[in-house]
C-alpha positions in Angstrom: 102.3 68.5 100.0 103.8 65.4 100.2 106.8 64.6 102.7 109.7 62.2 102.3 111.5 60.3 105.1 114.5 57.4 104.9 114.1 54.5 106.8 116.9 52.6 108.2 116.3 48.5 108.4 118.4 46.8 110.5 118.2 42.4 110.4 119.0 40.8 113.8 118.0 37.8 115.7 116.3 37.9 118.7 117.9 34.4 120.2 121.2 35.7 120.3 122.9 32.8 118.3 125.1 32.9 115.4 128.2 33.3 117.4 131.0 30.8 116.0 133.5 28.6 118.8 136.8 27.8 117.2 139.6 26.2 118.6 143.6 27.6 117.9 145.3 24.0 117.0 148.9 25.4 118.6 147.7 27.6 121.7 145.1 26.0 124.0 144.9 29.6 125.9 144.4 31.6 123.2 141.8 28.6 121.7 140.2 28.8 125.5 140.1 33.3 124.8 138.8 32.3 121.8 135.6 30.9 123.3 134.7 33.7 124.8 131.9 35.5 124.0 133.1 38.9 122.2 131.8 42.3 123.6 129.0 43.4 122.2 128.7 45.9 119.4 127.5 49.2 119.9 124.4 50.1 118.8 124.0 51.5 115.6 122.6 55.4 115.2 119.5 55.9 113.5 119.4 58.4 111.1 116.9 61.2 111.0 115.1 62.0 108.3 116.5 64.3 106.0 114.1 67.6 105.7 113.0 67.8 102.1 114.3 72.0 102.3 117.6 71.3 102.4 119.8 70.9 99.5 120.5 67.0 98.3 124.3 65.9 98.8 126.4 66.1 95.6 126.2 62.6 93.7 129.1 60.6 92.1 129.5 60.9 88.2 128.6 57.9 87.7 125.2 57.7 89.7 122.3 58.9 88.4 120.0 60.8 90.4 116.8 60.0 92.8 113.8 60.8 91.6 112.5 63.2 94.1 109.0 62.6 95.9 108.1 65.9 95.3 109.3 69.6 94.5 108.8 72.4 96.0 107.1 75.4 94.9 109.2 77.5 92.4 110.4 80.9 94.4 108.6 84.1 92.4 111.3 86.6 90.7 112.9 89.5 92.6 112.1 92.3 91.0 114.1 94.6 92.9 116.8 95.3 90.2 113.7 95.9 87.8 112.7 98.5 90.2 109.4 96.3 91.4 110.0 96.2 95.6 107.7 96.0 97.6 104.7 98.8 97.7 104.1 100.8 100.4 100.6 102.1 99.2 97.5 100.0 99.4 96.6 98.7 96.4 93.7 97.0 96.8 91.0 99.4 95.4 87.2 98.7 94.2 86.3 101.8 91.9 82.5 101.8 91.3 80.8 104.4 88.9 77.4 104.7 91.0 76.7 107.2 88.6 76.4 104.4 85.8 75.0 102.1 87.9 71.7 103.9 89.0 70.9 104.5 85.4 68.1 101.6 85.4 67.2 102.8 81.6 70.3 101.9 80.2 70.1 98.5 81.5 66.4 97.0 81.0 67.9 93.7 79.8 68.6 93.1 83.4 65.5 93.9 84.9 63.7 91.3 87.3 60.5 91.9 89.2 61.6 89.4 92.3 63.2 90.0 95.5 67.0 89.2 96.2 67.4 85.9 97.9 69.8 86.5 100.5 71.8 85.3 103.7 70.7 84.6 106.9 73.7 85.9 108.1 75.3 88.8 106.5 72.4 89.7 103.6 74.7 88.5 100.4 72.3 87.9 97.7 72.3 84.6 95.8 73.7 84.8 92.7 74.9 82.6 89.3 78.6 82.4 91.2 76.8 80.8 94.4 76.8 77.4 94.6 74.0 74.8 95.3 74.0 71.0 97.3 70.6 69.6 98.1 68.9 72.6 97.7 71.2 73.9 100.5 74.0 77.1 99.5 76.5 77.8 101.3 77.2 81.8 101.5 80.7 82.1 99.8 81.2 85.6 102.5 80.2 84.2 105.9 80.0 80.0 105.5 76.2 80.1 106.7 73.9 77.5 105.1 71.2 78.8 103.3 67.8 76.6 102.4 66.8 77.8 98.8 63.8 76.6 96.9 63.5 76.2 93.0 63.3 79.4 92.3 66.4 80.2 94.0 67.9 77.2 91.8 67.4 79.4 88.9 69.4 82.5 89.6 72.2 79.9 90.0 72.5 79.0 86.1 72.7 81.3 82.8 75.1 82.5 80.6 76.9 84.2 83.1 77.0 81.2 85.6 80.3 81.2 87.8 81.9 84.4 86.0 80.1 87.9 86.3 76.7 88.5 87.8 74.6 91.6 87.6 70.7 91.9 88.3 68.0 94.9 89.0 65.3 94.0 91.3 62.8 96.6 91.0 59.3 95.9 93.3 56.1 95.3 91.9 54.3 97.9 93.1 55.9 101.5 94.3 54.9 102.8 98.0 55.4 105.7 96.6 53.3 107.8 94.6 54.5 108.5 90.6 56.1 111.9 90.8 56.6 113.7 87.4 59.9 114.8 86.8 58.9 118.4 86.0 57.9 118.7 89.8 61.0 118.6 91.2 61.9 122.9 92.5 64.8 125.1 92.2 65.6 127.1 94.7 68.0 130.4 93.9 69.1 131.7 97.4 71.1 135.1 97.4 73.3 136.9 99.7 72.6 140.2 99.9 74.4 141.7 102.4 76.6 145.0 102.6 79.3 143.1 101.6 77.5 142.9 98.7 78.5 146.6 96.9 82.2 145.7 96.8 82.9 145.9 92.4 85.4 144.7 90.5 86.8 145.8 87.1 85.4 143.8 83.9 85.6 144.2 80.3 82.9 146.0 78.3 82.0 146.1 75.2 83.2 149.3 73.8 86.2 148.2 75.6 86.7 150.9 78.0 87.2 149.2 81.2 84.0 149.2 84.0 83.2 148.0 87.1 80.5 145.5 88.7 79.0 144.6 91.9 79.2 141.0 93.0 74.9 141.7 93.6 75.6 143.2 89.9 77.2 139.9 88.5 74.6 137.6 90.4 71.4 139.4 89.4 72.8 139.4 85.8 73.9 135.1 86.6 70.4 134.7 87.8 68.0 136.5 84.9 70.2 134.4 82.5 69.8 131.7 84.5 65.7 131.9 84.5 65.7 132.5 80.9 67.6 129.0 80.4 64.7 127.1 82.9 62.3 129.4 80.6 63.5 127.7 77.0 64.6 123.9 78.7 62.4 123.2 81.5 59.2 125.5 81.4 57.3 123.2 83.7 59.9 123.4 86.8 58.9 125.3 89.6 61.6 127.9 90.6 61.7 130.1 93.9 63.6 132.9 95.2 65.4 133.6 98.6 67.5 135.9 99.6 69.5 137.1 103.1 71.4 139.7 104.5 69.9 140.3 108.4 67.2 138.6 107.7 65.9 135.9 105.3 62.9 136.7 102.8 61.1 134.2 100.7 59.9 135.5 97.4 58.8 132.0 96.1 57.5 131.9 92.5 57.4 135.7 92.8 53.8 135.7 92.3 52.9 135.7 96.5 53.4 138.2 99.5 57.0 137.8 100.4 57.5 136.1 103.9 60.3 137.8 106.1 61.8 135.9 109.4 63.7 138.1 111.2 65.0 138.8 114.8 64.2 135.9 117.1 63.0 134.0 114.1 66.2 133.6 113.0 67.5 131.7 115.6 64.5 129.2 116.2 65.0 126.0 113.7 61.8 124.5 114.0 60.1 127.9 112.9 61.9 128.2 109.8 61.4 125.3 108.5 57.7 124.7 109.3 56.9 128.6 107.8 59.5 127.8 105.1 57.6 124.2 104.2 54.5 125.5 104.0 54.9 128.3 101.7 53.3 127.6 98.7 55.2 127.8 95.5 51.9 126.7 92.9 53.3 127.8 89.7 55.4 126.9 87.2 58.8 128.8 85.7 56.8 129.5 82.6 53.9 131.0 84.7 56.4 133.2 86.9 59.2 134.3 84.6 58.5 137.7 84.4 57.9 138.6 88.3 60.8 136.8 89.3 62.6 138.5 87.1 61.5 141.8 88.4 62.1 140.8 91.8 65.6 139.9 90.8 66.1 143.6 89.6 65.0 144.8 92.6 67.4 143.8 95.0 69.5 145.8 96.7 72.5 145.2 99.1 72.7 146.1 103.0 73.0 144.6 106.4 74.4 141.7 108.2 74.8 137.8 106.5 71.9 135.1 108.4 72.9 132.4 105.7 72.3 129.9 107.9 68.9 130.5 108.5 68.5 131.0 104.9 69.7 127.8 103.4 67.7 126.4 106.0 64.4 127.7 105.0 65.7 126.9 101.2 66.3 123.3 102.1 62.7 122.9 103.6 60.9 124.7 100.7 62.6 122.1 98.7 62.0 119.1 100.9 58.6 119.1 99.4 59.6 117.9 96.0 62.2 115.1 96.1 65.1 115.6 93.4 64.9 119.2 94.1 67.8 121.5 93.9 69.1 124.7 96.3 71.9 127.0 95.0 73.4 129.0 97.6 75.2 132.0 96.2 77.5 134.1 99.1 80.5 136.3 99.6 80.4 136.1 103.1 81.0 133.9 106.2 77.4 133.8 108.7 77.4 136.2 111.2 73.9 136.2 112.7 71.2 133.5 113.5 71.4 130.1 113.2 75.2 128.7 111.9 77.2 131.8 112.9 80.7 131.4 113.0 82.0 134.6 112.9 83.4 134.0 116.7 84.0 130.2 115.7 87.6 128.7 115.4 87.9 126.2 112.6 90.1 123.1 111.5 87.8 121.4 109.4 87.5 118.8 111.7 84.8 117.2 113.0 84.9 117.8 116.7 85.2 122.1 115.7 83.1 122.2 112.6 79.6 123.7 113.2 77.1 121.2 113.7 74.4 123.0 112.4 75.9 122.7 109.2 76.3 118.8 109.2 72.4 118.4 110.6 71.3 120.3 107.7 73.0 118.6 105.1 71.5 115.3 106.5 68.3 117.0 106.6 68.7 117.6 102.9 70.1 113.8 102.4 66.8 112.5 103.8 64.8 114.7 101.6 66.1 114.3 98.4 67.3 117.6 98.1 70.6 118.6 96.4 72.6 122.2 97.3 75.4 123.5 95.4 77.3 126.1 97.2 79.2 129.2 95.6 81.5 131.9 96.7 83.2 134.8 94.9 86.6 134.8 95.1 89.0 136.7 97.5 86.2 136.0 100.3 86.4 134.3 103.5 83.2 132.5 103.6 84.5 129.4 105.7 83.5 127.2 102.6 85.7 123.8 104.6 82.2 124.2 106.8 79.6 125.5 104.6 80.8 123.2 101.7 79.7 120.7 103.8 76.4 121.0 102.8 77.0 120.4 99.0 79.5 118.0 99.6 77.3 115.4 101.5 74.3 116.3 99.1 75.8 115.6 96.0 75.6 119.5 95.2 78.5 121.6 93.3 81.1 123.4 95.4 82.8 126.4 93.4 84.5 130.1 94.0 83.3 132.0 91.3 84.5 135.7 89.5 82.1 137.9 88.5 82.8 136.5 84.7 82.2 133.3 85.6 79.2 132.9 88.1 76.5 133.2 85.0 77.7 129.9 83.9 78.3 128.3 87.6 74.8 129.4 88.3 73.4 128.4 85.2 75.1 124.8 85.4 74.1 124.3 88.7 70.3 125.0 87.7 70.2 122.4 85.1 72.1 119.3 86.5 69.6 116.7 87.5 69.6 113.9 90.1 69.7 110.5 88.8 68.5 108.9 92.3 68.0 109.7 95.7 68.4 107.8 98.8 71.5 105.6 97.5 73.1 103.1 99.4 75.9 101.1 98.6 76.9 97.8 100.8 80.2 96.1 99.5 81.0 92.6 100.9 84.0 90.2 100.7 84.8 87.2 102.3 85.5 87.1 106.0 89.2 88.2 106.9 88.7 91.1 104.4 88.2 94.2 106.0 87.9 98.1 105.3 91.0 100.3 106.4 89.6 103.6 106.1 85.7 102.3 106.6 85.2 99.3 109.0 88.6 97.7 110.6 86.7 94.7 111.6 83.8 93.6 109.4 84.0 92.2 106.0 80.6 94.0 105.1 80.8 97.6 104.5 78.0 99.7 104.0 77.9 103.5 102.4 75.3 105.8 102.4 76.1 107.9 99.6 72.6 110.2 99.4 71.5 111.8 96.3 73.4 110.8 92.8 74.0 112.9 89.8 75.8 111.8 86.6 79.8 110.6 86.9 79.7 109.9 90.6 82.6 107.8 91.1 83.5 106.1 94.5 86.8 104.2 95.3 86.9 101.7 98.3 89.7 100.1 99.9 90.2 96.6 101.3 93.3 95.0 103.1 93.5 91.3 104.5 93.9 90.7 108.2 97.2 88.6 108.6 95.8 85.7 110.0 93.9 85.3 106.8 96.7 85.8 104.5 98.0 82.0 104.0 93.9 80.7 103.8 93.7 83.4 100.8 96.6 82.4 99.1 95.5 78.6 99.0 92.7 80.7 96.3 93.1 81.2 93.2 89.9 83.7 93.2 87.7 85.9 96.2 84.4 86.8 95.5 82.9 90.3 96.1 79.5 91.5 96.0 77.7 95.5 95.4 74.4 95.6 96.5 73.1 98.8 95.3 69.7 100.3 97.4 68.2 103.7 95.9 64.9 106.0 94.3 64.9 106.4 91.1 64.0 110.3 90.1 60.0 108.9 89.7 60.2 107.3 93.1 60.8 103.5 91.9 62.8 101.5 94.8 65.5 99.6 92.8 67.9 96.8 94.2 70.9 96.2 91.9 73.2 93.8 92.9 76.8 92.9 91.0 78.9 89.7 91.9 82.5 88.7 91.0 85.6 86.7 91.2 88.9 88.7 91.6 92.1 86.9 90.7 94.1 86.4 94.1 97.8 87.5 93.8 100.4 84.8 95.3 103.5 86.7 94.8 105.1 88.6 97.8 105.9 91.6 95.6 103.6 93.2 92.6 105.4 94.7 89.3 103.8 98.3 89.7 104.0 99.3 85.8 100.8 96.4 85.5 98.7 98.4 88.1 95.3 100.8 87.2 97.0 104.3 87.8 93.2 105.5 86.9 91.7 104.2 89.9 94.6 104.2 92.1 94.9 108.2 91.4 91.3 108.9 92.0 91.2 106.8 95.1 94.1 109.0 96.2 92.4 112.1 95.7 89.6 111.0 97.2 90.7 109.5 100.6 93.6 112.1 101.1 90.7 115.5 100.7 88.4 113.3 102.8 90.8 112.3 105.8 92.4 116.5 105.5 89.2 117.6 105.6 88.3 115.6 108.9 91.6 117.1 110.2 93.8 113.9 110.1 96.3 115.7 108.5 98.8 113.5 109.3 97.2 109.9 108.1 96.6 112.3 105.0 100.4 113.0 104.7 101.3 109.3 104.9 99.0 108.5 102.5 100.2 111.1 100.1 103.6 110.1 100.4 103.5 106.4 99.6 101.3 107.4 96.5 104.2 110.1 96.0 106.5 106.9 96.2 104.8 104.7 94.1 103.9 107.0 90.9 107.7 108.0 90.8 108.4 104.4 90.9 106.2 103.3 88.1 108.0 106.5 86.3 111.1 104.4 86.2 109.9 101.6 84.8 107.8 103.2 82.0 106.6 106.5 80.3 103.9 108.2 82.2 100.7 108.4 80.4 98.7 111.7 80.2 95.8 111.2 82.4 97.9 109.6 84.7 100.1 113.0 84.9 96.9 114.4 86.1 96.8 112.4 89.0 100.5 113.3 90.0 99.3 116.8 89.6 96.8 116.1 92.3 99.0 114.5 94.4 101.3 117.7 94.5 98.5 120.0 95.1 97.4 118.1 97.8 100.2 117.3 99.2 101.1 121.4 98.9 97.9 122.0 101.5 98.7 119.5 103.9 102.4 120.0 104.1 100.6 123.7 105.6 98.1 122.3 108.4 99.4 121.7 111.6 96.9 120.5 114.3 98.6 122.2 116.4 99.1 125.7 114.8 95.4 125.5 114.2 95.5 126.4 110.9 92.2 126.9 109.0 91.9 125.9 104.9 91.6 128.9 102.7 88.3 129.1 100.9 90.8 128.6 97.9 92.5 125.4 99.8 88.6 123.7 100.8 87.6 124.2 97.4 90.2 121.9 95.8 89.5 119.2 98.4 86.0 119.2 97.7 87.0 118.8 94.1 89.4 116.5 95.0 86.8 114.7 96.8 84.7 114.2 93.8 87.6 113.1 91.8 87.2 110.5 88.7 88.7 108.8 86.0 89.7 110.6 83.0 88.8 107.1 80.7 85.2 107.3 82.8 81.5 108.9 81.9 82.5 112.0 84.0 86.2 112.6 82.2 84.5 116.3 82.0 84.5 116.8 85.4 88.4 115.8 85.8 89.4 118.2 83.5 87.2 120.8 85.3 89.1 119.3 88.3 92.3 119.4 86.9 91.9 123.1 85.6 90.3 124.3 89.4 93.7 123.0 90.8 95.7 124.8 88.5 97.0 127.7 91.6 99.4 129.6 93.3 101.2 127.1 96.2 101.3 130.1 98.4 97.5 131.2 98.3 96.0 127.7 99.1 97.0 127.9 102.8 96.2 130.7 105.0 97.4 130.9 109.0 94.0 131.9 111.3 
């Protein structure tokens, strides 16, 4: 910027001569007052210089006027009459399809068998935006110098140089043995309990109306189930468990049964080393026919260990990485390990079992997915037990007795894309992470085990004192380093890096913003904060979003999958207006399953529009039976 300032130039002599002595011809006394020396004259006032921000003084007509020696910036538009003030919800958002992303085979073209070059300081990978002086680059997040050698020099140039980057680093050799993807294990484990017996009326065909067991419904979901692995998968290896007061392991079906019960049930490190080393050698196509028996000859009774069970499940599986565990209930745990049934619960960290969050870590770490299901009109605490699909990757649902053949059956054949994925997002320094990391420009997510349409949203805010630096930009660079297992154990490193336009204007016309990813992001960080029990941050959230749909309303038609989102937000924003800290309220199993939906939320436009329509349907209920006082 360039600043003006008048100068006022004043000729004088330093000598003090100049003055004139003249003599009055007709009064000597006035000729003699004459020759003395006049006062002197005051001196003259500086003046300032004028500051450039104020308004020039009007000019004559007939004077043309100064050229000025600069001008400043032009002031951006109001747009408060347009409806366009200022937004109260965040919307800085990265969306990133990981489910996309992890799918090496769909892009081969990018393939390289090198390590990432990366920073010294906070591990950005060199890419075609970096920049290069004297073999020296300068990390565009953190300012630390880099040496880079020649082959560094050529991940700097392409056709992609300085716009878009986006490269797969895959090892040369796997520590890892090859694992064929038909080794990977189902695991079907069953309630059984008393509970059990309880029948509901379905249609028949001869249409007289009948009535089922839930054990009914789920050994009918489960030999229909089998027959599907049977025709699609005949190579997968498929065991059975099942609980009521204590936990049996039928494997394959083809072995002596091995029941824990009593003490066994409480003692972690039991299970799971009896539960590992069960041997499940054969195949579905080798065992079809005495699973199926054993399915038939189940019969309900006695308490609910499901604790125990799903953790014997979870080790079978731990032996096959990209296996699966499908935990069918109508009951909350009331014995053995995970018992709640004298347990108060918020959802919240601090109160939620932790039993429940070490296993689903457990599973995390071993490449193991579980699905959870319950029947409907149950209390089953799914806001704890969900937990365990949730953090997997797994299906969470509340199934009918019409309706769990398909859950069951969907559940069987979905199939992991990766396991082990880890996402690290970085921006420049004075970017930071609201809802993630308030004080580091580097964020890193471990997401776990990734099936198909896994969508995550992220968002980022400036710290003030950065603001003015950032808008001296007319672009910030981000980068996604992906880490992860593909489902034949190859480690893959994908890394993506690109400029974002900066905004300069203090205000942002909200009909031009993504409603796609700002509704998912919603979704996702309002069921995620609620289901940590910070209501409250949840409500606020919920509300600016509230604030911010109805203002882009005004200002043009609302587009059908963006009405979705505002259904969300309603239905969210139902629950939450319900839980009170400190009432103690506990979520419904009706209420936890729509968060965990919610929490899985994705674009209607992306690979997964499916499952937001699924989503969509699922929170289709009654306001009054989502919430439900302790």
């Amino acid at each position: 910027m360039e600043f003006a300032c008048s100068h006022v130039v004043c000729n004088w002599r330093p000598d003090g001569a100049g003055v004139s002595l003249i003599k009055h011809q007709f009064d000597n006394t006035a000729a003699v007052k004459q020759q003395e020396v006049p006062p002197p004259l005051p001196p003259r006032r500086l003046r300032k210089p004028r500051p450039t921000s104020l308004p020039l003084p009007p000019l004559s007509s007939f004077q043309p006027p100064p050229a000025p020696l600069s001008l400043p910036p032009p002031v951006p538009p109001r747009l408060d009459k347009e409806g366009g003030g200022r937004l109260e919800a965040n919307v800085n958002v990265v969306s990133i399809d990981v489910g996309k992303l992890v799918d090496v085979c769909a892009a081969s073209g990018l393939k390289s068998y090198q390590s990432p070059l990366s920073c010294g300081k906070c591990s950005a990978a060199l890419s075609c935006l970096s920049t290069l002086q004297s073999n020296v680059w300068v990390c565009e997040f953190c300012g630390c110098e880099n040496g880079v050698n020649d082959g560094g020099k050529r991940v700097c140039v392409g056709p992609g140089a300085g716009v878009h980057s986006d490269e797969i680093y895959l090892p040369n050799q796997s520590d890892d043995d090859y694992q064929n993807l038909e080794d990977t294990l189902v695991v079907f484990c069953v309630d059984i309990s008393g509970s059990m017996i309880v029948t509901t009326e379905v249609p028949s065909s001869s249409g007289a109306p009948t009535h089922r067991s839930r054990l009914e419904g789920i050994q009918d979901a489960l030999q229909r189930a089998l027959s599907s692995l049977l025709q699609q998968s005949p190579r997968r290896r498929v065991a059975l468990v099942t609980f009521n007061d204590e936990v049996v392991i039928y494997g394959d079906g083809t072995s002596t049964p091995l029941t824990l019960r009593d003490w066994a049930l409480v003692d972690y490190d039991h299970i799971w080393q009896q539960s590992a080393a069960y041997s499940i050698p054969h195949c579905i196509a080798e065992t079809y026919d005495p699973l199926v028996q054993r399915v038939k000859d189940l019969r309900e009774h006695g308490a609910t260990c499901l604790g125990s069970a799903a953790l014997a499940s979870v080790a079978m599986a731990s032996r096959y990485p990209g296996s699966k565990v499908i935990l069918c209930t109508d009951g909350r745990a009331n014995i053995g390990l995970g018992e709640m049934e004298q347990i108060p619960s918020l959802s919240s960290s601090p109160l939620t079992p932790y039993f429940y969050r070490q296993l689903a870590q457990r599973a995390v770490e071993s490449g193991v997915i579980i699905s959870v299901m319950t029947f409907e009109g149950t209390d089953c605490r799914l806001a704890d037990i969900g937990r365990l699909a949730d953090t997997t990757g797994g299906r969470i649902n509340t199934v009918s007795i019409g309706t769990v053949a398909t859950e069951i059956r969907s559940a069987s054949m979905d199939n992991i894309l990766a396991t082990g994925v880890t996402a690290t997002l970085l921006a420049p320094e004075g970017v930071y992470f609201p809802f993630d990391d308030e004080y580091n420009h580097k964020l890193l997510r471990e997401i776990g085990n990734v099936t198909k349409g896994l969508e995550i949203t992220i968002q980022f805010a400036v710290k003030p004192e950065f603001t003015e630096v950032f808008l001296q930009k007319d672009t910030l660079p981000f980068q996604l380093q992906l880490n992860f297992k593909t489902r034949d154990q190859e480690k893959v490193t994908r890394v993506i890096t690109e400029r974002r336009p900066v905004t300069t204007g203090s205000r942002i016309w909200a009909g031009s913003l993504n409603m796609a990813v700002l509704g998912v992001h919603c979704a996702q960080l309002c069921a995620s904060l609620t289901m940590e029990g910070r209501v409250q941050e949840a409500q606020r959230q919920l509300k600016a979003h509230q604030d911010l749909h109805n203002q882009i309303s005004k200002q043009r038609p609302i587009q059908k999958e963006e009405s979705i989102y505002g259904n969300w937000i309603d239905t969210m924003t139902t629950i939450c207006d319900n839980i009170t800290t400190e009432s103690q309220q506990a979520l419904s199993d009706q209420a936890a399953n729509v968060m965990y939906q919610m929490k899985r939320a994705s674009s209607a436009n992306s690979s997964s529009s499916k499952n937001t329509k699924e989503i969509q349907k699922k929170t289709r209920v009654k306001k009054k039976a989502l919430v439900e006082g302790m």
